[in-house]
DRENDO-223360 format. One record per residue (C-alpha): residue number from 1; residue in three letters; z, y, x. Coordinates in steps of 0.001 Angstrom, whole numbers. Layout:
REM DRENDO-223360
{i: NUM, aa: ala, c3: Z, c2: Y, c1: X}
...
//
This chain:
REM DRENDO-223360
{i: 1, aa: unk, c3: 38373, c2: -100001, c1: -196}
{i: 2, aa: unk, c3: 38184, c2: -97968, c1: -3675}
{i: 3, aa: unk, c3: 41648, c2: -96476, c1: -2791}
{i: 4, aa: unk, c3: 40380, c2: -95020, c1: 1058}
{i: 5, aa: unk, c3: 37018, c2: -94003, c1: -433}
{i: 6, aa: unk, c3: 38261, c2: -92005, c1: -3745}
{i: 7, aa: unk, c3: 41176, c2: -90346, c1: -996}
{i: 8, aa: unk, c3: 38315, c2: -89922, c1: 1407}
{i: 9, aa: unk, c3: 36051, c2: -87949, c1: -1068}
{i: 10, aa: unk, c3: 39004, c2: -85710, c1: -2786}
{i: 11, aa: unk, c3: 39761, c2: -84672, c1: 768}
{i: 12, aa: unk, c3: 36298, c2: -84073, c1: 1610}
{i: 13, aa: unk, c3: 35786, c2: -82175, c1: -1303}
{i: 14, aa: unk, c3: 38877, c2: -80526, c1: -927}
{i: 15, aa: unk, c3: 38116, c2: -79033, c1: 2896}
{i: 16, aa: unk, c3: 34578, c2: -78536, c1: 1452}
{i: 17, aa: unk, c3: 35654, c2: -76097, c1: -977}
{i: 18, aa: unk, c3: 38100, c2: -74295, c1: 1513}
{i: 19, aa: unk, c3: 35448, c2: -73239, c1: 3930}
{i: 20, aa: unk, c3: 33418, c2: -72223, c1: 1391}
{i: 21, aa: unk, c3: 36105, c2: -70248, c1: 94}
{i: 22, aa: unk, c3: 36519, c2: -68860, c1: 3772}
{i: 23, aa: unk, c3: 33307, c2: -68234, c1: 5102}
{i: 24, aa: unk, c3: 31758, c2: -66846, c1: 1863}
{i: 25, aa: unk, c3: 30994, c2: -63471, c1: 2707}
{i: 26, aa: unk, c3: 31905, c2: -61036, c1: -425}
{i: 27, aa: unk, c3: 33304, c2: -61388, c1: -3658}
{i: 28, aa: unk, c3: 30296, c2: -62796, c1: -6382}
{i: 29, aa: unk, c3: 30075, c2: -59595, c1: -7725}
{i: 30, aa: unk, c3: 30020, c2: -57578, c1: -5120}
{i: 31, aa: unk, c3: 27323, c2: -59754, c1: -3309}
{i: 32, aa: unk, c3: 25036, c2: -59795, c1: -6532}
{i: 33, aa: unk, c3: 25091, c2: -56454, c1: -7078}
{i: 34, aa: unk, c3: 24265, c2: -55876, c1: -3202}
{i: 35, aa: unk, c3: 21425, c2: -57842, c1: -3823}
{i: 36, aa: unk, c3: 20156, c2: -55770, c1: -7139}
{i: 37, aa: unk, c3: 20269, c2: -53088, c1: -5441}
{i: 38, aa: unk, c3: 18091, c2: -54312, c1: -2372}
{i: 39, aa: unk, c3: 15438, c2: -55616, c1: -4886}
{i: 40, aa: unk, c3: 15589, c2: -52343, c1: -6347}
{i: 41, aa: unk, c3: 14922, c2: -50389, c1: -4210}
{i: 42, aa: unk, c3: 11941, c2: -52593, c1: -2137}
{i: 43, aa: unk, c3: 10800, c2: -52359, c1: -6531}
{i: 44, aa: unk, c3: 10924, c2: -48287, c1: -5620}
{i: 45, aa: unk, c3: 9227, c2: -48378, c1: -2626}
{i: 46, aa: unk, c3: 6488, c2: -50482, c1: -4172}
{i: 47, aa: unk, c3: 5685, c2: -48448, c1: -6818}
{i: 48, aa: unk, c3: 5793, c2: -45574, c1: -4596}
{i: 49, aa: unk, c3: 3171, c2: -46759, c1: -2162}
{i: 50, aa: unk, c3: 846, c2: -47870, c1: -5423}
{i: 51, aa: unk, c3: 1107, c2: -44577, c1: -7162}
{i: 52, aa: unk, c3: 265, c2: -43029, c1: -3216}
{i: 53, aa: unk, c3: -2723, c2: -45124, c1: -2938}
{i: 54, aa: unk, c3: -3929, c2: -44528, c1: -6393}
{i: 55, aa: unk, c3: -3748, c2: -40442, c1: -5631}
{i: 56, aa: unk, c3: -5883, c2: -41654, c1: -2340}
{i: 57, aa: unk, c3: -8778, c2: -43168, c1: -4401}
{i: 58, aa: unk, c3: -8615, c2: -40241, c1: -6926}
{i: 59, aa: unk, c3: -9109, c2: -37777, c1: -3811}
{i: 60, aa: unk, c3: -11306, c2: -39741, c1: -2192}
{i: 61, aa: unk, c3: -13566, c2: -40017, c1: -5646}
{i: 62, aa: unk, c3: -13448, c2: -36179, c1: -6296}
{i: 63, aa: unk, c3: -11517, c2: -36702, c1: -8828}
{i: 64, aa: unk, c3: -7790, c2: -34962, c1: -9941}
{i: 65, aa: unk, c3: -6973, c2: -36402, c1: -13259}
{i: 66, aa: unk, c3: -3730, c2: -37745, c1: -13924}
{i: 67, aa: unk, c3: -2734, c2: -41567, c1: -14776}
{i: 68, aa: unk, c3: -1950, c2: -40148, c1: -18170}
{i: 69, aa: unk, c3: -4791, c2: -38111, c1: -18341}
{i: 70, aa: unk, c3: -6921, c2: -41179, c1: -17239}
{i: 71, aa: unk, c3: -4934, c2: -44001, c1: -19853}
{i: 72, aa: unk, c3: -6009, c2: -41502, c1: -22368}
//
């Protein structure tokens, strides 16, 4: 029984690892970076839309100063 279950699980493990191998869809790399770059971007769009609201408020205040201007 030890022999068919230590062939059993090498052979499992063995076809495990080849699909993975075959249905993986890039390289590591090439996947991560695709990734970054998603995140980055959304991180863009983010601080896009907050800067966009914050010139809302200002306008809607009466107010033109700067974020700098206003840190300061």
């Amino acid at each position: 029984m030890n022999k068919n279950f230590l062939s059993g699980f090498l052979a499992g493990a063995a076809l495990g690892f080849l699909v993975g191998l075959l249905s993986a869809p890039e390289a590591g790399v090439t996947y991560r970076d695709k990734v970054f770059n998603l995140v980055e971007d959304e991180v863009d769009k983010i601080n896009y839309s907050i800067k966009r609201l914050v010139e809302l408020f200002r306008k809607k205040e009466g107010r033109e100063l700067s974020l700098e201007e206003e840190l300061h």
